[in-house]
N, C-alpha and C positions, 0 to 999 in steps of 0.2 A: 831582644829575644836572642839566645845563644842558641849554637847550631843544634844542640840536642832537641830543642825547644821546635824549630823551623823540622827538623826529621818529624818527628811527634804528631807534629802540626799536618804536615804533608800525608803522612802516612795514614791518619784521621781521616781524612779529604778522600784519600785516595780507596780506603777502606770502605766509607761512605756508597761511593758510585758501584763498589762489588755488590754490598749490602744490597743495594738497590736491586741490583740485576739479577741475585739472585733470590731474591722476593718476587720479584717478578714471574721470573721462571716457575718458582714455586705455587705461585695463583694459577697460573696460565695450564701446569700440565698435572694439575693434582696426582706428583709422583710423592709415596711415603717417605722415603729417606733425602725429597728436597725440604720434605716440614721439618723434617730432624736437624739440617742443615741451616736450613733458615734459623729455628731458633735458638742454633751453637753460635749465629754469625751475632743473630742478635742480641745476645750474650755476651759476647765478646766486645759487640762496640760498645753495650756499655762499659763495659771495663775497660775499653781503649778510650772512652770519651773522660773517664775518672781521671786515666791517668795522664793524658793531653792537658783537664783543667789542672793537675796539680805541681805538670812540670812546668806550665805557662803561666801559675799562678800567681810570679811574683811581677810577669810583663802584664797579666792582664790588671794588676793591680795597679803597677805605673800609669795605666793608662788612664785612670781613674782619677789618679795626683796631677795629672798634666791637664785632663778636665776640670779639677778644682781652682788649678794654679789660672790657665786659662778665664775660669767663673769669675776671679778675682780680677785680675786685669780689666776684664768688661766694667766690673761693677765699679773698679778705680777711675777709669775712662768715663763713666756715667757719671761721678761723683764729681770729674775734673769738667766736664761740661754745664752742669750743673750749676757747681761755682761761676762759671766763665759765665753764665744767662742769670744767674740769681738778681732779681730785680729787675731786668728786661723785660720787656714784652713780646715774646719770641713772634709775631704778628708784624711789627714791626725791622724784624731785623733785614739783611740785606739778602739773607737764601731764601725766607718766608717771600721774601716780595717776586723772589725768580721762581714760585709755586704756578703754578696755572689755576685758577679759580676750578671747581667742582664741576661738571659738567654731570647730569640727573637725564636720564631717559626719561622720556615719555613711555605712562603706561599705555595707554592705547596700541593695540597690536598693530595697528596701519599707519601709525604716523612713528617714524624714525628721526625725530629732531631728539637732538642735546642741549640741555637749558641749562641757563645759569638758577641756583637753590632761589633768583626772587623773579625767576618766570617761571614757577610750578604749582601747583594748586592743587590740593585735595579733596576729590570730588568721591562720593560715598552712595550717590543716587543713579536708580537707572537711567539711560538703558547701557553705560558704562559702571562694572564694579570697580569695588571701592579701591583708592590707591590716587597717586599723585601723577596728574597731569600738567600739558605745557600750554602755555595762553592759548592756543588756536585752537587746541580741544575743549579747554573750557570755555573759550566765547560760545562756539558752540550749541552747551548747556544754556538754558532757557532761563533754570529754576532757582538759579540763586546770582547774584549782581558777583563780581573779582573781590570787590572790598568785604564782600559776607563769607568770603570761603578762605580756610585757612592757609596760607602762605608758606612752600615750603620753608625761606629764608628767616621768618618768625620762628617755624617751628624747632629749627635746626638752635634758633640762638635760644629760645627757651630749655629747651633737650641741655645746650650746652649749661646755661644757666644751675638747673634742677641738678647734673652731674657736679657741678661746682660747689652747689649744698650739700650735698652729700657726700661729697669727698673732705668737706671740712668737719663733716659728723662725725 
C-alpha cells in the first residue's frame, strides 16, 4: 500500500469515529440541523468509502493473489505428504502410535470417568436417557447382559467401515 493509499485508509478510520459521534448526538438531542448534518456526513462517507476501495483496489486485490498463492502451497504440501503415506497405513506409522487413544465421557451426569471407545456402552432405557455410558454405569443396568448392548468401539469401527463405502461411491 503506498502512502496515498495508508492517508485514505486513515482518514476513513478516522472519519468513521466523527460519523459515529455525530449520529449519536443527533439521536440523543433531536436538534433539526444535527439530521441535516448526519445525513451530509453520511453522504460523504459513502463517498469516502468508494473512493478508499478504489485507491486500495489494486492492494486489496494483492491480497487476494497472495491468498491464492498461499492456497496453493497448502494444496502442494498436502499433495507432497500424500505421496510420502501413499500405501501406508497412517495407523501404523511412528506419530499415529505417539497419539493418545480417545478418551469418551461418561453420559451420566454423576459419574466423571473417561473411557476408552471399548469400555462404553449404549444404553437407550430407563431410568438413564439414551446415549453412551462407561462399564460401572451400565453394570448397573439390570435389563440387558454388556454382550447385548451395543459397544462404543464396534460402533466407532462400523461408523468408520459405512464412511469407507461411501467415500469409494
Amino acid at each position: 500500500m503506498d502512502a496515498l493509499g495508508v492517508a485514505v485508509a486513515t482518514m476513513f478510520f478516522i472519519y468513521t469515529f466523527f460519523v459515529g459521534v455525530n449520529l449519536y448526538r443527533a439521536f440523543t438531542t433531536n436538534d433539526p440541523r444535527l439530521w441535516m448534518l448526519a445525513i451530509f456526513l453520511i453522504a460523504t462517507y459513502v463517498f469516502l468509502a468508494a473512493v478508499t476501495y478504489y485507491i486500495n483496489k489494486e492492494w486489496i486485490m494483492r491480497l487476494g493473489v497472495f491468498e491464492r498463492i498461499r492456497e496453493r502451497r497448502r494444496l502442494a504440501m498436502a499433495a507432497a505428504v500424500a505421496e510420502k503415506y501413499e500405501g501406508v497405513s497412517l495407523f501404523e506409522t511412528p506419530e499415529a502410535a505417539q497419539i493418545p487413544p480417545a478418551q469418551y465421557r461418561c453420559g451420566n451426569e454423576a459419574c466423571y470417568s473417561s473411557n476408552d471407545a471399548d469400555n462404553m456402552y449404549w444404553i437407550d432405557s430407563p431410568p438413564l436417557s439414551p446415549g453412551w455410558y462407561c462399564v460401572r454405569c451400565t453394570d448397573a443396568m439390570r435389563d440387558l447382559d454388556k454382550s447385548e448392548r451395543l459397544n462404543l468401539d464396534v460402533f466407532l469401527m462400523v461408523l468408520d467401515y459405512e464412511a469407507g463405502q461411501i467415500d469409494r461411491e
